[in-house]
LOKELO-382930 format. One record per residue: residue in one letter; x, y, z of N, C-alpha, C in turn; residue number from 1. Coordinates in nm, 3 decimals. Layout:
// residues N
 lumvex    n_xx    n_yy    n_zz   ca_xx   ca_yy   ca_zz    c_xx    c_yy    c_zz romi
      A       X       Y       Z       X       Y       Z       X       Y       Z  NUM
...
//
This chain:
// residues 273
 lumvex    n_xx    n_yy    n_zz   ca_xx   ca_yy   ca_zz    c_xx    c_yy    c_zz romi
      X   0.479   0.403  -1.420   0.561   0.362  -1.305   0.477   0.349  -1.180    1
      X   0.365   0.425  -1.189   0.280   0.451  -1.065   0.256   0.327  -1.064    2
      X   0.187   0.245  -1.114   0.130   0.110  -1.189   0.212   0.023  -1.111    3
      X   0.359   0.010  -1.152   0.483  -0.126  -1.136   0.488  -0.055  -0.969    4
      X   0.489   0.033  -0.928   0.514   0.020  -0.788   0.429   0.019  -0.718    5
      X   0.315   0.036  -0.738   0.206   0.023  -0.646   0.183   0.143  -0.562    6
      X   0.221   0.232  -0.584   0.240   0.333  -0.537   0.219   0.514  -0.610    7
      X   0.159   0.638  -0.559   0.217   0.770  -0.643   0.317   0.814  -0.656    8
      X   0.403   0.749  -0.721   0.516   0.836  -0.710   0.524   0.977  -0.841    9
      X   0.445   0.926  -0.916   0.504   1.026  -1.047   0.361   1.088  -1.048   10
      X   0.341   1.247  -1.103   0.212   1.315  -1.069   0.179   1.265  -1.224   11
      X   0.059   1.255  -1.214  -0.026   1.275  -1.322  -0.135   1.344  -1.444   12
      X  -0.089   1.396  -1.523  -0.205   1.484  -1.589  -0.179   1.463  -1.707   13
      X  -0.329   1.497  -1.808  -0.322   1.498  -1.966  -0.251   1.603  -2.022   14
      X  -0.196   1.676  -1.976  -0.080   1.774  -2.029   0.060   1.712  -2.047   15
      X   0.153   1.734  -2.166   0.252   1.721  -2.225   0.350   1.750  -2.123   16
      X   0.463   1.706  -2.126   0.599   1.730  -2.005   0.559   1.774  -1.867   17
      X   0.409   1.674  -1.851   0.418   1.663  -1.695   0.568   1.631  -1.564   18
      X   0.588   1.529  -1.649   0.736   1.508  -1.578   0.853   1.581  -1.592   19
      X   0.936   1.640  -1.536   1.030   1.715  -1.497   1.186   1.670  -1.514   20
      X   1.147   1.587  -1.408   1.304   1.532  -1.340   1.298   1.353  -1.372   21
      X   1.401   1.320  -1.353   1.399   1.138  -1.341   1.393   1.109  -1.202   22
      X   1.287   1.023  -1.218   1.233   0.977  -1.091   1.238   0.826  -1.036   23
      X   1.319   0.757  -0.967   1.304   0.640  -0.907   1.195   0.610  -0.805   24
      X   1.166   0.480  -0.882   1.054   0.420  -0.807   1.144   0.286  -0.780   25
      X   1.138   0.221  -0.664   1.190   0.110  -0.617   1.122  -0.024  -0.533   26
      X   1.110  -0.126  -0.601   1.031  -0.211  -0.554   1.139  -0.320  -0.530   27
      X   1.060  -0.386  -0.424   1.174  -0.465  -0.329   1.097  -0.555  -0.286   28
      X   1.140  -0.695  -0.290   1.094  -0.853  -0.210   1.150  -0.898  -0.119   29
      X   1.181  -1.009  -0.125   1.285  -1.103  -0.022   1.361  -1.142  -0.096   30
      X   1.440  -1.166  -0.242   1.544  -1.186  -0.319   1.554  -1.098  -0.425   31
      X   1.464  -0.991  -0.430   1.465  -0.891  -0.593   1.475  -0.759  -0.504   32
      X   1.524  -0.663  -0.553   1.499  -0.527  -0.658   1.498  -0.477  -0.747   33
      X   1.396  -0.400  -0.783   1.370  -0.325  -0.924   1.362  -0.213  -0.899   34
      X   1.438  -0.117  -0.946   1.481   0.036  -0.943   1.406   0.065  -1.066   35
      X   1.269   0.105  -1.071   1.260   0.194  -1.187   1.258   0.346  -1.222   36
      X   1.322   0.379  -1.356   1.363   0.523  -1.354   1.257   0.597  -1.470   37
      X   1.154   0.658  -1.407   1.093   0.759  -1.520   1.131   0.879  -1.532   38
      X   1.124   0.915  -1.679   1.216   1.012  -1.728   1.079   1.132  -1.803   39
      X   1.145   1.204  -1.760   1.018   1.301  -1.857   0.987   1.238  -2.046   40
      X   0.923   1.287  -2.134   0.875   1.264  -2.197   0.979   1.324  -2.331   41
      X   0.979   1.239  -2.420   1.097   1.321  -2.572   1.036   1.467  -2.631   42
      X   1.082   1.536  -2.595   1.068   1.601  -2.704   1.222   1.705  -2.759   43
      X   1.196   1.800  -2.831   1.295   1.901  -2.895   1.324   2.018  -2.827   44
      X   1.404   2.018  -2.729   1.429   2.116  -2.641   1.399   2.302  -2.707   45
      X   1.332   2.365  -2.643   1.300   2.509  -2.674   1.411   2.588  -2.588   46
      X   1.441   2.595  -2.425   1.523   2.649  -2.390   1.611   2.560  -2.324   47
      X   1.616   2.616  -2.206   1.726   2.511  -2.089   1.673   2.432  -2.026   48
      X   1.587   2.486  -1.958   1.467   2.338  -1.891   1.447   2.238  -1.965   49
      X   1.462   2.231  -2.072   1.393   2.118  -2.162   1.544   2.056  -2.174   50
      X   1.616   2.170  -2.239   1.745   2.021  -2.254   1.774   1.948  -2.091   51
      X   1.754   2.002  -2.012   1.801   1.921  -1.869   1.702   1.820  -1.864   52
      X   1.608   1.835  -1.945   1.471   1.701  -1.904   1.514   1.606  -2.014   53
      X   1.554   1.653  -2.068   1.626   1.542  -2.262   1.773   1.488  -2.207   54
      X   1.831   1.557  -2.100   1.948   1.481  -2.031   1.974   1.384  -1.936   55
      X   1.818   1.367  -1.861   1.762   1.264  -1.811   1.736   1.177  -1.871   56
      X   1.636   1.163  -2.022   1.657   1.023  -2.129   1.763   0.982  -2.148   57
      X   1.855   1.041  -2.167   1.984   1.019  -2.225   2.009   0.930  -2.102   58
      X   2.063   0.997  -2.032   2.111   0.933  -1.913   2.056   0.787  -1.890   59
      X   1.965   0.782  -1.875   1.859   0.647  -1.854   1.892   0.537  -1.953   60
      X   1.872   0.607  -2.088   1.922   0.502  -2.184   2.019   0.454  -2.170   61
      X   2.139   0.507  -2.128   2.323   0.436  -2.102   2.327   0.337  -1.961   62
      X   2.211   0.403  -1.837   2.203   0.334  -1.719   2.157   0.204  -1.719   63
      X   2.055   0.190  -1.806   1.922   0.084  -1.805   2.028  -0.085  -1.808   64
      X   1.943  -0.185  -1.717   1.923  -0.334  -1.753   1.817  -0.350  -1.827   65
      X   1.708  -0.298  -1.868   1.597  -0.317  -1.943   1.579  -0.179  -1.957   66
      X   1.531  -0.159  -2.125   1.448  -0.006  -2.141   1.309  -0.068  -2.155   67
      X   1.230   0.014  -2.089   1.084   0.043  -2.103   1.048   0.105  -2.195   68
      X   1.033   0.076  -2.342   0.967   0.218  -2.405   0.857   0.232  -2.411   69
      X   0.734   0.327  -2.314   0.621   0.356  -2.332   0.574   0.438  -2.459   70
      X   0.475   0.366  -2.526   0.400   0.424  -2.632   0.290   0.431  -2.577   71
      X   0.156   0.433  -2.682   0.011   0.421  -2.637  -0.033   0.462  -2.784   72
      X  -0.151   0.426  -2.786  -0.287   0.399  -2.903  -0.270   0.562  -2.989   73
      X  -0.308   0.669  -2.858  -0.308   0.744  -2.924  -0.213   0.854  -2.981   74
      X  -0.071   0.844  -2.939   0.011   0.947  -2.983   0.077   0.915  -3.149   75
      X   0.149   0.991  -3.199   0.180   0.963  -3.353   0.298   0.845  -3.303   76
      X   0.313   0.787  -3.455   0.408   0.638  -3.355   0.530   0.681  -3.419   77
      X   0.562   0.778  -3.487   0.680   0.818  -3.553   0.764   0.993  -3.493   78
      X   0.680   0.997  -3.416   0.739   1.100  -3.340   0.877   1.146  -3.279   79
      X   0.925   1.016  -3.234   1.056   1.044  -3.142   1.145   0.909  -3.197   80
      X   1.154   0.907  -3.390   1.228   0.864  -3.459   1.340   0.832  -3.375   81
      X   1.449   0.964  -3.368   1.548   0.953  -3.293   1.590   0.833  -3.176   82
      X   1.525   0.893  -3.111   1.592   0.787  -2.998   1.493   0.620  -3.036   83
      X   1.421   0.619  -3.081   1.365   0.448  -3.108   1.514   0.448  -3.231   84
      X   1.553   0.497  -3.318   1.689   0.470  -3.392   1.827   0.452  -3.300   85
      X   1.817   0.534  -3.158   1.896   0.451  -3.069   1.882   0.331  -2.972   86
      X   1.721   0.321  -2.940   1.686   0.201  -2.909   1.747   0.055  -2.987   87
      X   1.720   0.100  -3.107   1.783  -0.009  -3.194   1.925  -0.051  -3.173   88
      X   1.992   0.036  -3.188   2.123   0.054  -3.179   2.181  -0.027  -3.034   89
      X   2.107  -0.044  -2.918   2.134  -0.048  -2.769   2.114  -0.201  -2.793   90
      X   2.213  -0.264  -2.705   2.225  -0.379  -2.658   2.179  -0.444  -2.534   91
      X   2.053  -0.328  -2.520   2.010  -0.340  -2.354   1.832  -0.437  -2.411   92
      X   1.802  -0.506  -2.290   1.665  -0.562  -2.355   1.584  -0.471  -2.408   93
      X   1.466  -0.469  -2.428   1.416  -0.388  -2.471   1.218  -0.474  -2.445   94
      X   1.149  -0.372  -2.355   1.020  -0.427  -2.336   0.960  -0.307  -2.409   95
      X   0.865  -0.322  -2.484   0.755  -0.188  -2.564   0.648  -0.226  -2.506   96
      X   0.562  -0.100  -2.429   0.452  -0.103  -2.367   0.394  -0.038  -2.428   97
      X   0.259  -0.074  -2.477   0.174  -0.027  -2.590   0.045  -0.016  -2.456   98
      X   0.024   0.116  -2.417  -0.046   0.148  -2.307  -0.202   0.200  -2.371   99
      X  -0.289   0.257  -2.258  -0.373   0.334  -2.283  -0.464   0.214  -2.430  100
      X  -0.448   0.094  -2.399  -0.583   0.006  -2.507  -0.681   0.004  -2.472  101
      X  -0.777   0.083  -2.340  -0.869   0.088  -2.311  -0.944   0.199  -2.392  102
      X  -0.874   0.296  -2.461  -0.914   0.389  -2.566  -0.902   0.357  -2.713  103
      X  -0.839   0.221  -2.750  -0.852   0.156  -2.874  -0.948   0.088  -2.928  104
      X  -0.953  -0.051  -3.035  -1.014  -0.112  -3.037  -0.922  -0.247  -3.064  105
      X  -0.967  -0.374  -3.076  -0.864  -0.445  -3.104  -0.779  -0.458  -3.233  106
      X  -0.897  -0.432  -3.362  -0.772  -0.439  -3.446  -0.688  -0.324  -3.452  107
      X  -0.700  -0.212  -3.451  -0.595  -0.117  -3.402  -0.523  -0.146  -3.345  108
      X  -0.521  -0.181  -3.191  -0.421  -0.281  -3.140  -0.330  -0.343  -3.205  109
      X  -0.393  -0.426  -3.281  -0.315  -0.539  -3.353  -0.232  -0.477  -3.453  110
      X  -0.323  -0.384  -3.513  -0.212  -0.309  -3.647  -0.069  -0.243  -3.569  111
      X  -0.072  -0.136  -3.423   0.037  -0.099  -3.414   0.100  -0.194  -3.320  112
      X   0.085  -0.314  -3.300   0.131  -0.427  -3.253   0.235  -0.485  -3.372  113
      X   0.204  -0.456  -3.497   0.290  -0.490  -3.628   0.317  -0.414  -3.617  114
      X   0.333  -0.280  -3.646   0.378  -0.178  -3.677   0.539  -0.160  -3.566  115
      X   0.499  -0.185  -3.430   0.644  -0.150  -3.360   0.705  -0.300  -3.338  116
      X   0.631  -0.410  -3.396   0.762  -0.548  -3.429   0.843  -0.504  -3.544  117
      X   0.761  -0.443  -3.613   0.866  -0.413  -3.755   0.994  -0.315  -3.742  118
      X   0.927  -0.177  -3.634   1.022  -0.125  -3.557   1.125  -0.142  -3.506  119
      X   1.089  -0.231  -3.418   1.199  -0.311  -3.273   1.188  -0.389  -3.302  120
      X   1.240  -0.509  -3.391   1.153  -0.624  -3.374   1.235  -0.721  -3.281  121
      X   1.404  -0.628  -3.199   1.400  -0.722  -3.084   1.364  -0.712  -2.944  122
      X   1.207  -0.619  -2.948   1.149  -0.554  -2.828   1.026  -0.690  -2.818  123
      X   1.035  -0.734  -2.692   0.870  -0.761  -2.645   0.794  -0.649  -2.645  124
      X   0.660  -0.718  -2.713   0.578  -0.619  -2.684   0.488  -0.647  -2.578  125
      X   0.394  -0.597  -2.517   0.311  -0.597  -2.381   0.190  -0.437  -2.407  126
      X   0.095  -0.485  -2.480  -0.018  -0.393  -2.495  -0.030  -0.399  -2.342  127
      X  -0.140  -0.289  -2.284  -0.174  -0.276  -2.179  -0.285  -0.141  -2.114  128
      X  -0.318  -0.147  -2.030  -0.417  -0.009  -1.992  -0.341   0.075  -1.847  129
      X  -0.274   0.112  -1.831  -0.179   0.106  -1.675  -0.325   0.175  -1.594  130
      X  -0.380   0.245  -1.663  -0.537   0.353  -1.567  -0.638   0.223  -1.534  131
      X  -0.638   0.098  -1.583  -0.723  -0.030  -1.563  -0.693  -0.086  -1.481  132
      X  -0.521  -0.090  -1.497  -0.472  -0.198  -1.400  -0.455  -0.380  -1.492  133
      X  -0.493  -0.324  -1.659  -0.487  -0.447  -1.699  -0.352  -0.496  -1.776  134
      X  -0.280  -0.641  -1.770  -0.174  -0.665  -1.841  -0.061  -0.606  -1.759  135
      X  -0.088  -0.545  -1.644   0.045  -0.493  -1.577   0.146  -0.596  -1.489  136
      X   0.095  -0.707  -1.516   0.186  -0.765  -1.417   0.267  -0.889  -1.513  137
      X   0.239  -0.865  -1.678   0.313  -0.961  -1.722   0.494  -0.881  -1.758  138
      X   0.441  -0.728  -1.731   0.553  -0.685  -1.743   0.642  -0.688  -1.630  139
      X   0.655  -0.661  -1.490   0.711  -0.742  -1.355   0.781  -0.898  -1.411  140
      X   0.702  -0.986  -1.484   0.737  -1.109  -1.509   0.866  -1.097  -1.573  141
      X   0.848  -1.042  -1.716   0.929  -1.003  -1.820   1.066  -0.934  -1.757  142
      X   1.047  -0.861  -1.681   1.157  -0.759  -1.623   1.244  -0.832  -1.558  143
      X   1.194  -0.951  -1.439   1.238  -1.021  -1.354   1.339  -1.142  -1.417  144
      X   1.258  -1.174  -1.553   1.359  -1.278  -1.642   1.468  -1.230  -1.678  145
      X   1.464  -1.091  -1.724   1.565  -0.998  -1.804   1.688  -0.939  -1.710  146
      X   1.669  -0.870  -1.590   1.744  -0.798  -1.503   1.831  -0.909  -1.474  147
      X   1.988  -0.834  -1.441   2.091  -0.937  -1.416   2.121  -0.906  -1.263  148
      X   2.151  -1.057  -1.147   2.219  -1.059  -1.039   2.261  -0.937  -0.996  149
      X   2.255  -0.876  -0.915   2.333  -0.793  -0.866   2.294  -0.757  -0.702  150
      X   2.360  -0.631  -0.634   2.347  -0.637  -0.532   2.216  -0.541  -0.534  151
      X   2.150  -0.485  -0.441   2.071  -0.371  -0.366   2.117  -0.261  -0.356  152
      X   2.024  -0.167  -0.423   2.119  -0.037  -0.419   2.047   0.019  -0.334  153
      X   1.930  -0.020  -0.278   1.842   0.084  -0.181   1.786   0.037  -0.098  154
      X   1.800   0.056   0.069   1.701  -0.008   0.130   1.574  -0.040   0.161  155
      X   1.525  -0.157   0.200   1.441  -0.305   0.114   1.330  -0.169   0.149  156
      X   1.282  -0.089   0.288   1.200  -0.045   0.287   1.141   0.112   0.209  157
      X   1.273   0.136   0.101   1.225   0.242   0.044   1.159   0.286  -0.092  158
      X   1.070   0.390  -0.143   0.994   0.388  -0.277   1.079   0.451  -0.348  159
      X   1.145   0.518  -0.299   1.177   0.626  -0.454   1.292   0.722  -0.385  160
      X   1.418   0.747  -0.484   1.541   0.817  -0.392   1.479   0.991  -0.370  161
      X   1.332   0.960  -0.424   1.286   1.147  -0.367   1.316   1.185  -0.199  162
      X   1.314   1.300  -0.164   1.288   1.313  -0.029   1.139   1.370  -0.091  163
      X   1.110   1.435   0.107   0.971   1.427   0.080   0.937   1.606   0.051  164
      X   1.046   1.703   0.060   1.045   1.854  -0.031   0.984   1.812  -0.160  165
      X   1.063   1.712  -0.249   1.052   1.704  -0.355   0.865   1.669  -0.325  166
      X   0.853   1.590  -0.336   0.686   1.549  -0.382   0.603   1.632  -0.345  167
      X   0.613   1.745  -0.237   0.558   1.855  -0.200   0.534   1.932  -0.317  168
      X   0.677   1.950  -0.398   0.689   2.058  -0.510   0.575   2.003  -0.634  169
      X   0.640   1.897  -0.656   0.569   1.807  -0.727   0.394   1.836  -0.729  170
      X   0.344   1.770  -0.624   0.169   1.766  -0.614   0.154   1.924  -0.617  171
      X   0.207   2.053  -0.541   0.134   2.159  -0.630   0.143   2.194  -0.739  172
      X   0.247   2.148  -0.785   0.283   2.168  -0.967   0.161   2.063  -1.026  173
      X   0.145   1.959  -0.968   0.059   1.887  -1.021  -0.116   1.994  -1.049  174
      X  -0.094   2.033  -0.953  -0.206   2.128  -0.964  -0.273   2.223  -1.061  175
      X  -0.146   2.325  -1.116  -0.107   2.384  -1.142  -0.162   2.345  -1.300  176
      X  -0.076   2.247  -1.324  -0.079   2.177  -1.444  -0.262   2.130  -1.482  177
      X  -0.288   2.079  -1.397  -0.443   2.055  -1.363  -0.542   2.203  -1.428  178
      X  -0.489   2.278  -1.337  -0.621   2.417  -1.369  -0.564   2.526  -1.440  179
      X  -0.427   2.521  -1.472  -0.440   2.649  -1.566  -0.338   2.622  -1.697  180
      X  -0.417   2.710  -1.854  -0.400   2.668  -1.950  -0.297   2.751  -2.020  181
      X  -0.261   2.694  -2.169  -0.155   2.787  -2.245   0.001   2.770  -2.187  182
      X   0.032   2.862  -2.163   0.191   2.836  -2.112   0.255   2.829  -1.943  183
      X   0.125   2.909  -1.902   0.126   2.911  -1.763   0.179   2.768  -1.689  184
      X   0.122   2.682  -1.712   0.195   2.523  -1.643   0.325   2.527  -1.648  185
      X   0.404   2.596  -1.812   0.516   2.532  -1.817   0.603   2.640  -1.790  186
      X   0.591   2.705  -1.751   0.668   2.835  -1.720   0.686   2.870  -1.540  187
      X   0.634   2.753  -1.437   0.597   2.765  -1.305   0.723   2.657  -1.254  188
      X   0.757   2.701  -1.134   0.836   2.594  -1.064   0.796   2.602  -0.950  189
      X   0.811   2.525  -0.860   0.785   2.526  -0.739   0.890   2.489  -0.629  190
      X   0.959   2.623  -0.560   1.033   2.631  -0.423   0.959   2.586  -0.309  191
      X   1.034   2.538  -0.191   1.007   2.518  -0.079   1.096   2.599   0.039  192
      X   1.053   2.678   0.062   1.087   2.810   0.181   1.094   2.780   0.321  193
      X   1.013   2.662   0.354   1.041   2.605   0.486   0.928   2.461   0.480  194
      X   0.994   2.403   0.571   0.911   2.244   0.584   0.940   2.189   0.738  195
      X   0.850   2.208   0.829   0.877   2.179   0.960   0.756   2.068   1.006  196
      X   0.836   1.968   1.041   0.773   1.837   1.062   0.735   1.773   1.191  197
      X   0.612   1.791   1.266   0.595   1.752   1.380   0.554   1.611   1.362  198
      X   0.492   1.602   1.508   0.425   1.439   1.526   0.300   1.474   1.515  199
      X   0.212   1.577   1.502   0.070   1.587   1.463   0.080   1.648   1.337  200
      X   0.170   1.766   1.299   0.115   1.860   1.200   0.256   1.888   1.089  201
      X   0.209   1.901   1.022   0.308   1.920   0.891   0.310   2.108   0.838  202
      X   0.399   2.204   0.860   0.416   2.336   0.813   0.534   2.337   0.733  203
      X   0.455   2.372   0.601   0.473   2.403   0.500   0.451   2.603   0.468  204
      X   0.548   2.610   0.383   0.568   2.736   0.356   0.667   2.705   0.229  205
      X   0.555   2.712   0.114   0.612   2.712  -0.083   0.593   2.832  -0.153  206
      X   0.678   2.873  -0.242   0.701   2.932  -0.362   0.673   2.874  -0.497  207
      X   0.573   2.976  -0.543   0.559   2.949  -0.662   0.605   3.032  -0.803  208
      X   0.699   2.994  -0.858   0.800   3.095  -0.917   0.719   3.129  -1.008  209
      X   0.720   3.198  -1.108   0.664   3.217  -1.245   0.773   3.299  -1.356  210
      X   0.752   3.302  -1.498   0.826   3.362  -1.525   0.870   3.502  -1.600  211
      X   0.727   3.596  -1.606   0.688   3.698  -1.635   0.576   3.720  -1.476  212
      X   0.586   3.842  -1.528   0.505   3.989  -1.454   0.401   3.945  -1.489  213
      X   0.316   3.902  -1.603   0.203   3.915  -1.599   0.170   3.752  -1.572  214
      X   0.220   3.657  -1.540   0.168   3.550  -1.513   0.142   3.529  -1.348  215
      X   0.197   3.612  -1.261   0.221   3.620  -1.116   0.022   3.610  -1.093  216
      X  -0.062   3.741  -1.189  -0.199   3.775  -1.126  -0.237   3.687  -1.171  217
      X  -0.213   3.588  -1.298  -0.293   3.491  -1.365  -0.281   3.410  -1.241  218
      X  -0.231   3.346  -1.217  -0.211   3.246  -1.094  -0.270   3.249  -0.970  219
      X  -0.251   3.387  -0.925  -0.339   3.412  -0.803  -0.500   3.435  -0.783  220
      X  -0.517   3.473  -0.926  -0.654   3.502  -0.946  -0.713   3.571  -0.875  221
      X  -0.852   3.601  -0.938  -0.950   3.711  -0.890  -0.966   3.666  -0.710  222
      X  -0.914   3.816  -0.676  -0.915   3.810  -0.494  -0.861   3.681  -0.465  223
      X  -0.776   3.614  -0.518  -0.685   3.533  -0.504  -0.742   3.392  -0.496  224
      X  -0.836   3.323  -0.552  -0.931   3.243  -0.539  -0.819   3.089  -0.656  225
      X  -0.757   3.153  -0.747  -0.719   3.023  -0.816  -0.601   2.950  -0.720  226
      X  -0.552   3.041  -0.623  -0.404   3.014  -0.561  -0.493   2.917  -0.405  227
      X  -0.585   2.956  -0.378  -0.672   2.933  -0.267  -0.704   2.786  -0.333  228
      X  -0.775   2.717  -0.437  -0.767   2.637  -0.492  -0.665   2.515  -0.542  229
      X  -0.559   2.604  -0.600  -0.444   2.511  -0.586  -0.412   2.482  -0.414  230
      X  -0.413   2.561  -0.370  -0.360   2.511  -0.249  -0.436   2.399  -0.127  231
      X  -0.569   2.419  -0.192  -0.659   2.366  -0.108  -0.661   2.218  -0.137  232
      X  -0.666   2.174  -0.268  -0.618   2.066  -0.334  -0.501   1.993  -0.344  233
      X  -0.411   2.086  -0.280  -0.232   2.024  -0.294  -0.243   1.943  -0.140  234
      X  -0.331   2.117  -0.046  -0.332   1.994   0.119  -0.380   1.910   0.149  235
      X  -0.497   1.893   0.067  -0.594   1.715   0.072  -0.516   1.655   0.025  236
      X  -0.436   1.606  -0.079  -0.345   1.519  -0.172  -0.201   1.503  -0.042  237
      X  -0.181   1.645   0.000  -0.051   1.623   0.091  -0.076   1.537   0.252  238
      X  -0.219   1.545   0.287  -0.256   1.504   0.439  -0.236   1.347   0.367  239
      X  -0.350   1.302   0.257  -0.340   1.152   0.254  -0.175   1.129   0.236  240
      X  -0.095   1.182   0.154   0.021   1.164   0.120   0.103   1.106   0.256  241
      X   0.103   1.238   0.375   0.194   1.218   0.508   0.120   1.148   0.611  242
      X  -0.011   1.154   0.561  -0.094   1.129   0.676  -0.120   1.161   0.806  243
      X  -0.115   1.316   0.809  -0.095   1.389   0.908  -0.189   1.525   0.857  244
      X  -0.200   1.595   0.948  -0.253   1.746   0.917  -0.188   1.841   0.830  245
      X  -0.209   1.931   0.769  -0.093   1.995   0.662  -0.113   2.123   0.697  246
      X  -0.047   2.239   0.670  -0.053   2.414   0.738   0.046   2.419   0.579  247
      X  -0.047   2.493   0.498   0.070   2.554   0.429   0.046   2.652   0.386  248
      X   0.145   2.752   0.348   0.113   2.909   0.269   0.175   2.892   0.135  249
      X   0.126   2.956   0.065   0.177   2.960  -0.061   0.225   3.078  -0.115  250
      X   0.321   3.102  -0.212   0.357   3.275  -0.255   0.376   3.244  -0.379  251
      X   0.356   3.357  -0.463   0.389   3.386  -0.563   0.486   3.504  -0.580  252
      X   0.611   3.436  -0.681   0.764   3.556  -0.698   0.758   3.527  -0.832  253
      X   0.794   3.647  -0.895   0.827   3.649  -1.062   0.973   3.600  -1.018  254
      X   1.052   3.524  -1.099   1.177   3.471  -1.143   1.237   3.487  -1.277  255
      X   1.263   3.602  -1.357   1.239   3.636  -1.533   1.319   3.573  -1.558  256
      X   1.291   3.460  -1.651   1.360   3.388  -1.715   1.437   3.296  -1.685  257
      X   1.391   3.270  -1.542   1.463   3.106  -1.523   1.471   2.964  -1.607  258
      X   1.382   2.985  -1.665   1.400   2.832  -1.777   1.530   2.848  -1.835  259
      X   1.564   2.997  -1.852   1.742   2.997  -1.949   1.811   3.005  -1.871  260
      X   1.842   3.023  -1.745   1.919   3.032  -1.657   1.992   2.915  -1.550  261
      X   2.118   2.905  -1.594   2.159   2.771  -1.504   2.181   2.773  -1.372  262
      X   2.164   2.901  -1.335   2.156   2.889  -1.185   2.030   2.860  -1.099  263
      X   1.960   2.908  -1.214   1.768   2.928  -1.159   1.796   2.733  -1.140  264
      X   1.807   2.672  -1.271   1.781   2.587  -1.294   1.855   2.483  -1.183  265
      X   1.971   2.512  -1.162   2.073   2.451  -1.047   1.995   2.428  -0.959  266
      X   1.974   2.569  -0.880   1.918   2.579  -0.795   1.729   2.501  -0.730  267
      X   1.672   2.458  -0.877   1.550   2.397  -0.891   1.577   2.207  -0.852  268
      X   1.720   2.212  -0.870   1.752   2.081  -0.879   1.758   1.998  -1.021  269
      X   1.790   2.089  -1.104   1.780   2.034  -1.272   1.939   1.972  -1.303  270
      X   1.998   1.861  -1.349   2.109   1.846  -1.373   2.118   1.937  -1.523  271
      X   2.259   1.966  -1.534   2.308   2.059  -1.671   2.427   1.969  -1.734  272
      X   2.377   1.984  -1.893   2.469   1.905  -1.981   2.637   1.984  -1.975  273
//
């Protein structure tokens, strides 16, 4: 999505269920909009967090004028059976982006190029590299043929229905996800405790939840050096972001067991089935 809007909107890392929440990205001309919606990634829900991220696909799939289904070279292509068996089923277009070919070769390419016509075979397909920048703009083309008349749901000058708490939470989670391993990433949320917005300087004051006792010291690290790090990295990413100066503190609170909890989760901003 980062790619089709020209823009960061969605954080990035080689870790699994980077994405969270469904996220609009919105691109706008002088006669078009394109609302696009990224959704966290399929998988088989373990607790509550996960089904609220599997209720966002869902959702998306019933919303969509076009589904996007992102694949790529290297993940298994039979993985998330399920919903490509409701892809089928959907009467919505259907574009397959066969991403990440800068790590292939061509006939590989070509083989799972057969492989998901035989699949979908009423999906365009559109190989592509989105980290290159290559083949990305025949999909814009494709989208623009497909999407039906309608009005503007967002004004012409905006990216994404986030406010700007959210992307705060976001880029230190991005962090997070970045430098520390095992379960620690997926067990972290990130509160915002205060956000006060001048004309020179940006104060910030975040929470970083965790969800055991013993993950609180993992995080903060020796004389507190990993939290000093995340944070030091979230305010370079946050100054270019606002383009302003950034002041922020960071904390760490145990939260036991918020992933099962629908209030934790409410309260995170997670919708519940």
């Amino acid at each position: 999505m980062n790619a089709l809007v020209g823009e960061k909107i969605s954080i990035i890392t080689s870790k699994m269920q980077t994405t969270r929440h469904r996220i609009k990205g919105i691109v706008s001309g002088d006669d078009f909009q394109i609302v696009y919606s990224d959704t966290p990634g399929i998988l088989k829900p373990n607790y509550k967090l996960q089904e609220s991220m599997m209720t966002y696909v869902d959702t998306a799939l019933t919303d969509a004028d076009v589904i996007l289904y992102v694949t790529d070279t290297v993940e298994k292509k039979d993985k998330n059976q399920e919903y490509i068996d409701k892809i089928k089923k959907s009467k919505v277009p259907v574009l397959l982006l066969l991403n990440k070919i800068d790590l292939s070769n061509q006939e590989d390419v070509a083989a799972l190029y057969d492989y998901w016509k035989e699949q979908l075979p009423q999906a365009f397909i559109i190989p592509l590299s989105a980290k290159e920048k290559f083949n990305v703009s025949p999909i814009f083309d494709k989208i623009m043929e497909l999407i039906p008349e309608g009005p503007a749901f967002f004004p012409k000058d905006d990216l994404t229905d986030r406010n700007e708490r959210f992307f705060v939470q976001e880029i230190i989670r991005e962090k997070i996800l970045l430098h520390y391993q095992k379960e620690i990433p997926y067990s972290v949320e990130i509160g915002i405790e205060s956000f006060k917005n001048t004309e020179d300087l940006l104060n910030i004051a975040a929470v970083i939840y965790v969800n055991r006792d013993s993950q609180k010291g993992i995080i903060i690290g020796h004389r507190g050096s990993s939290l000093k790090r995340v944070g030091s990295e979230a305010r370079a990413d946050l100054e270019e972001f606002f383009g302003k100066k950034i002041f922020m503190e960071l904390f760490v609170k145990v939260k036991k067991g918020w992933r099962d909890q629908e209030n934790s989760l409410r309260g995170f901003g997670y919708e519940q089935q």
